[in-house]
C-alpha positions as CSV (number, residue, x, y, z in Angstrom):
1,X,33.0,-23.2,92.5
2,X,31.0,-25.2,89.1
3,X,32.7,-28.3,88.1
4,X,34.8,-26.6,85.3
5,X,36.9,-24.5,88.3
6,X,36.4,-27.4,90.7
7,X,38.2,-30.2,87.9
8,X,40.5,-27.7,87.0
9,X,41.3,-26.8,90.5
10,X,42.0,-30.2,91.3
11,X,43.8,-31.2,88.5
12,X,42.7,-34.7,88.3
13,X,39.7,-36.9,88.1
14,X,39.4,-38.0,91.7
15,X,36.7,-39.9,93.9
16,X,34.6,-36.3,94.4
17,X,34.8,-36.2,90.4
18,X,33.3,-39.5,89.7
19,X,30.9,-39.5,92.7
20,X,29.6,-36.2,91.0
21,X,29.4,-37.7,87.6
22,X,27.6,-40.4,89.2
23,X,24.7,-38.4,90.4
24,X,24.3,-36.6,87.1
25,X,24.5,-39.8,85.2
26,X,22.6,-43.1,87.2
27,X,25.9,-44.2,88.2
28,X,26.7,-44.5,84.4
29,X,30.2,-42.0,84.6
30,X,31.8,-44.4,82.6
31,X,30.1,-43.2,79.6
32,X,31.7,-39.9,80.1
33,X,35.3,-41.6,79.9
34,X,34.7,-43.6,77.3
35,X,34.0,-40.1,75.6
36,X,37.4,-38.8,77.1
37,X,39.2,-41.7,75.5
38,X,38.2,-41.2,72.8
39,X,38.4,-38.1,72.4
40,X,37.8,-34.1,72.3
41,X,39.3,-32.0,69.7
42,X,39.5,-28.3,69.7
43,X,40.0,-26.8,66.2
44,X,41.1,-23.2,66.0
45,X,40.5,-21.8,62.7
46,X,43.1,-19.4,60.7
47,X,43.0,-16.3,60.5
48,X,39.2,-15.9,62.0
49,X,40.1,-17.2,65.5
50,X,37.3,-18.9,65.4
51,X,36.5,-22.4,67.9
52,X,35.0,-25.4,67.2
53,X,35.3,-28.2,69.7
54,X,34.1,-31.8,68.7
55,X,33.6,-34.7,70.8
56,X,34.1,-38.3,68.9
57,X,30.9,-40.1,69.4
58,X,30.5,-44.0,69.7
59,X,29.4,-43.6,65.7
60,X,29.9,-39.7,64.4
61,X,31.1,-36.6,65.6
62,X,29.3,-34.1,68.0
63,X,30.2,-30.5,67.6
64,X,29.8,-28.4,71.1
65,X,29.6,-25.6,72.1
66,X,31.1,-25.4,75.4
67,X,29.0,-26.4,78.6
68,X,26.1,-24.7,76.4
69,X,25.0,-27.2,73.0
70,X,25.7,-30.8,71.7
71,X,24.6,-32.1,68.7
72,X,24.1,-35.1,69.5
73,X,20.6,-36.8,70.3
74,X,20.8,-37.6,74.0
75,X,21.4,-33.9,74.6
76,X,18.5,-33.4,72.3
77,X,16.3,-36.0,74.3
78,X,17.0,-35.2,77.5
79,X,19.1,-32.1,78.3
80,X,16.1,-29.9,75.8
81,X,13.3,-31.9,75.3
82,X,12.8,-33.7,78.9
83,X,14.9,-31.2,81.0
84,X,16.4,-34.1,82.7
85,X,19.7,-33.4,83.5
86,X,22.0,-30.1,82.1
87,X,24.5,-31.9,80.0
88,X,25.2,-34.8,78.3
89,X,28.7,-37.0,78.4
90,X,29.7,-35.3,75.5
91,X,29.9,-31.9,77.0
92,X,31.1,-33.4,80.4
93,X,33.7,-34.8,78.4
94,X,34.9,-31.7,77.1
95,X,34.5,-29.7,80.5
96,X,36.9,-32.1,82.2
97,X,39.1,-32.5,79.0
98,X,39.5,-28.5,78.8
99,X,40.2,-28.1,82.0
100,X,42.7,-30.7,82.6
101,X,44.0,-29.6,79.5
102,X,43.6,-33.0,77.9
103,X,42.6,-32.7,74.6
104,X,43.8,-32.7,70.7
105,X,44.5,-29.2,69.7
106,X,44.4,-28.5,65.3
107,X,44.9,-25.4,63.6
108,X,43.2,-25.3,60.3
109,X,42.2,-22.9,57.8
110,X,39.0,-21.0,57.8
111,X,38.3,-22.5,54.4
112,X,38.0,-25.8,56.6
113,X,35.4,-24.7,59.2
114,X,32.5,-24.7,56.0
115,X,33.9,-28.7,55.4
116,X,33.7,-29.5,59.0
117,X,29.8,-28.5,59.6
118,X,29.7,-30.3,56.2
119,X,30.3,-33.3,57.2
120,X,29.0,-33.8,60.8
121,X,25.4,-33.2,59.1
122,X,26.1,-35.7,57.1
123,X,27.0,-38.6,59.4
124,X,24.5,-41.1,60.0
């Protein structure tokens, strides 16, 4: 069972959650819910069907792609570059958020999708 069957399974965040955030992150799985609070937001885009999740940084958004890409630097750094660990808080985040079902849902126009790449290149 991964963690995304084991949370969902479970249905909460309990002790076997936290000790296995723990070992991923240094004892640091606090970072990970302070991502969960917040937030994650799935946007489902009209009439494509197409998803974009986004995770609200401590500064920007991170747009990811689920339990595969994060845009943010410390996925960069050490999920790509120094093949650390496999994920960052962001996308642990958003694997317990989806599967607790936990998150802010938006349906917006396609026309938005363009606006919303727009401007997470553009944060700082």
């Amino acid at each position: 069972m991964n963690f995304f069957e084991k949370v969902k399974h479970k249905g909460i965040i309990d002790e076997e959650i936290v000790e296995y955030l723990e070992n991923i992150f240094s004892n640091n799985a606090n970072k990970v819910f302070e991502v969960i609070e917040r937030g994650i937001t799935k946007y489902k885009y009209i009439p494509s069907n197409r998803t974009a999740w986004v995770a609200l940084g401590e500064n920007r958004e991170h747009l990811i792609y689920p339990m595969v890409f994060c845009s943010c630097q410390d996925f960069y750094k050490n999920v790509v570059i120094k093949k650390n660990r496999v994920f960052c808080k962001h996308l642990l985040a958003q694997i317990i958020c989806s599967a607790l079902k936990q998150f802010q849902f938006k349906e917006v126009a396609d026309s938005e999708y363009k606006l919303l790449i727009k401007e997470l290149k553009l944060s700082p």
